[in-house]
C-alpha positions as CSV (number, residue, x, y, z in Angstrom):
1,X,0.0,0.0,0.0
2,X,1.3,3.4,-0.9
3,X,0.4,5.3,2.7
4,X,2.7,2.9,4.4
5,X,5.7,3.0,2.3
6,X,8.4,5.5,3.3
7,X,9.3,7.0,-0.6
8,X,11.7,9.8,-0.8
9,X,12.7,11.5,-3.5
10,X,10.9,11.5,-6.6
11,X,9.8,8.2,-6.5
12,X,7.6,9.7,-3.6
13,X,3.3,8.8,-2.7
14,X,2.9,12.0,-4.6
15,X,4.3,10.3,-7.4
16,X,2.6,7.6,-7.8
17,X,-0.7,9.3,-7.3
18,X,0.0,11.2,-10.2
19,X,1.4,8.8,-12.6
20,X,-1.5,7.7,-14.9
21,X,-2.0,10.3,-17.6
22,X,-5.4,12.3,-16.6
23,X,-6.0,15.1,-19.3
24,X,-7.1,18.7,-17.7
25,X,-11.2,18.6,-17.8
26,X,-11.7,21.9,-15.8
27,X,-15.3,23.3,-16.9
28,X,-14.8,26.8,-15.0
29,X,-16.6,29.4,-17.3
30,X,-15.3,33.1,-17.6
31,X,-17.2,35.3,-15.3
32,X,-17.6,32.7,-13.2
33,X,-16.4,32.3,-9.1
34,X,-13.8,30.0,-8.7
35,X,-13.5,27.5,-5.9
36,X,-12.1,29.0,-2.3
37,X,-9.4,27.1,-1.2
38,X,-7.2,27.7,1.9
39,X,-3.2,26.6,1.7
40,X,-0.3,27.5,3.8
41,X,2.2,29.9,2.1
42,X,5.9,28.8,2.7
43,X,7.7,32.1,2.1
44,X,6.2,33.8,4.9
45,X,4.5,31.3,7.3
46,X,0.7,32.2,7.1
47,X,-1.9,30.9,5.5
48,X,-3.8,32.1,2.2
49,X,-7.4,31.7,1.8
50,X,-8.4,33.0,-1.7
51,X,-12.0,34.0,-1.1
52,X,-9.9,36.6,1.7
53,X,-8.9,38.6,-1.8
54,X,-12.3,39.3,-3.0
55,X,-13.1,42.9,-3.3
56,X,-9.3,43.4,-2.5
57,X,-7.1,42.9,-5.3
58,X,-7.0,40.7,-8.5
59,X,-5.2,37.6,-8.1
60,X,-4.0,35.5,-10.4
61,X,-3.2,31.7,-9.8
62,X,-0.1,29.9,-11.3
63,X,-0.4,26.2,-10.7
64,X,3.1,24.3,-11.4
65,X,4.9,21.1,-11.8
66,X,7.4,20.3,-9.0
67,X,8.6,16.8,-8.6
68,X,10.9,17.6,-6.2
69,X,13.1,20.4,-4.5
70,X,15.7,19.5,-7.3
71,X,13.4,18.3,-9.8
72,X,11.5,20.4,-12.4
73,X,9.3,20.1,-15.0
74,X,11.0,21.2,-17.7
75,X,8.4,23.8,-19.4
76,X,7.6,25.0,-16.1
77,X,11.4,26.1,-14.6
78,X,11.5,28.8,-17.0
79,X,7.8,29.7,-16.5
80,X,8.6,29.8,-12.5
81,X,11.6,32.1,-13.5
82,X,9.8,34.7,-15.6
83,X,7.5,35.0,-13.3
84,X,9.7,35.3,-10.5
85,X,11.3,37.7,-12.4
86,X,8.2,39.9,-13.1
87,X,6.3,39.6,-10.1
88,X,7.3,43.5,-9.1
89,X,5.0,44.2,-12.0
90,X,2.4,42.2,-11.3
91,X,2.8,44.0,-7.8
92,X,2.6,47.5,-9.1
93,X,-0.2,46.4,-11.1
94,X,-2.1,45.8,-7.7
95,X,-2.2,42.2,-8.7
96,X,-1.3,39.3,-6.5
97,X,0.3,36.2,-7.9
98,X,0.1,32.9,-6.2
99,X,2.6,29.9,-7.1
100,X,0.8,26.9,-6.1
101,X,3.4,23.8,-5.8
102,X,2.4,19.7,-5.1
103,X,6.0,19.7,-3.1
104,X,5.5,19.5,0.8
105,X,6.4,22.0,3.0
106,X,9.8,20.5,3.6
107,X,10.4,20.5,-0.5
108,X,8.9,23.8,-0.6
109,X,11.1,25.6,1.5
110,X,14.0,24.4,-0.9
111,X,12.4,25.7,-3.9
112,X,12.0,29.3,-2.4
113,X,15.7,29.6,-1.2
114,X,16.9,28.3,-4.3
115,X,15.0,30.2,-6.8
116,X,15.1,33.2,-4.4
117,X,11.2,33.5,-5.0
118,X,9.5,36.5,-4.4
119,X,6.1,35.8,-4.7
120,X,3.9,33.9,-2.2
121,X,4.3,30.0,-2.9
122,X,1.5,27.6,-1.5
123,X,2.0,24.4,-0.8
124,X,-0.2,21.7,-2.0
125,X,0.9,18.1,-1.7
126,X,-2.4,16.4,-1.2
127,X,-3.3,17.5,-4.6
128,X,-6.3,18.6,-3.6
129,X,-6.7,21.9,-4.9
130,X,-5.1,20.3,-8.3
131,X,-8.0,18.2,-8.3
132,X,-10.6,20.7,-7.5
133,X,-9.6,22.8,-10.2
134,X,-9.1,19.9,-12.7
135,X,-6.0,20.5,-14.3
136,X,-5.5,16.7,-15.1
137,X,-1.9,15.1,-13.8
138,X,0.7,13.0,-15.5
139,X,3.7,11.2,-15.0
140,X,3.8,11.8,-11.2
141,X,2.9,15.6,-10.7
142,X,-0.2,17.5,-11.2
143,X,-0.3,19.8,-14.4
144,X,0.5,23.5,-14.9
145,X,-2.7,25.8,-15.2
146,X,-3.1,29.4,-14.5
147,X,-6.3,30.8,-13.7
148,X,-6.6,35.0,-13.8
149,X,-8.8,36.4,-11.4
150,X,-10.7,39.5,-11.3
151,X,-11.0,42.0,-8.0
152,X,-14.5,39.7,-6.9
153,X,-12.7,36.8,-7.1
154,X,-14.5,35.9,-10.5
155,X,-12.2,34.3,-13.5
156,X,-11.1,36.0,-16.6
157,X,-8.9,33.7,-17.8
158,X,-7.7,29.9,-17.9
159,X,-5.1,28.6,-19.6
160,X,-4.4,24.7,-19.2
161,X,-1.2,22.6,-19.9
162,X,-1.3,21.5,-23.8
163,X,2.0,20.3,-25.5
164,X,1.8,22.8,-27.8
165,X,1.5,25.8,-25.1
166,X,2.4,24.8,-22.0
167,X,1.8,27.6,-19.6
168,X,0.6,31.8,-20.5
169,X,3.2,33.9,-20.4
170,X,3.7,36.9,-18.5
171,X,2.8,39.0,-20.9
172,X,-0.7,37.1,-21.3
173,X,-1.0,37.4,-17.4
174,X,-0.5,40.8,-17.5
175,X,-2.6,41.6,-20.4
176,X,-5.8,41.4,-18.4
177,X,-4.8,44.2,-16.2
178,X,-3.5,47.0,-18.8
């Protein structure tokens, strides 16, 4: 039984719950609320609720593939990268952006020193805000999907992982905010 064994690495229980192919089926409609979710955010210690945004600010929700504190996916590294790169402007902009990871807090923590991230990331390992939003898994991670967010918490955007575009770029993120 998976639960029992004692995986490290990136042959991990994470792993193996992700490992059959499951395309992205999410049905969220523009205009639409998205589902509240609460996670804990490992660059500062608290906790982020996103229905605690709504009338605030727009947010904007970046879903990646981690395996592992030393293991990417390799379409979303440089995605994490820009983004870390760019998130003063999406600051400036009065817009929050949220990295949500499957890595545990442990994993987590790694990724942040060692990409020097500035934005918030959330930690996810259960996979079940992955699951809620539907972005489909494969090969032992959840899939990338970024979800843009207006100031009521309603969605303006989605863009799910395809092989032929895997994540939006900044410059699509940032579009809906000009």
């Amino acid at each position: 039984m998976i639960n029992s064994m004692n995986l490290n690495g990136l042959l991990n229980e994470r792993f193996f719950r992700n490992f059959l192919p499951i395309p992205a089926t999410n049905t969220l409609v523009v205009g639409q609320f998205v589902p509240d979710f609460q996670l804990p955010d490992i660059n500062n210690g608290t906790t982020v609720k996103i229905s605690s945004y709504r009338g605030k600010q727009p947010i904007i929700l970046a879903f990646t593939r981690i395996f592992t504190e030393k293991h990417y996916c390799p379409f979303c590294f440089p995605h994490i990268k820009a983004l870390n790169e760019n998130y003063e402007e999406f600051q400036n902009r009065g817009i929050e952006l949220l990295l949500i990871t499957s890595t545990n807090q442990r994993e987590s923590k790694i990724v942040v020193k060692d990409l020097g991230l500035k934005m918030p990331l959330l930690s996810d390992p259960s996979c079940r805000v992955f699951q809620t939003y539907e972005v489909g898994q494969a090969l032992g991670a959840p899939l990338p999907a970024q979800f843009v967010l207006d100031k009521e918490g309603k969605l303006c955007y989605k863009h799910l992982f395809s092989f032929l575009d895997h994540n939006a770029s900044v410059e699509q993120l940032l579009n809906f905010y000009i």
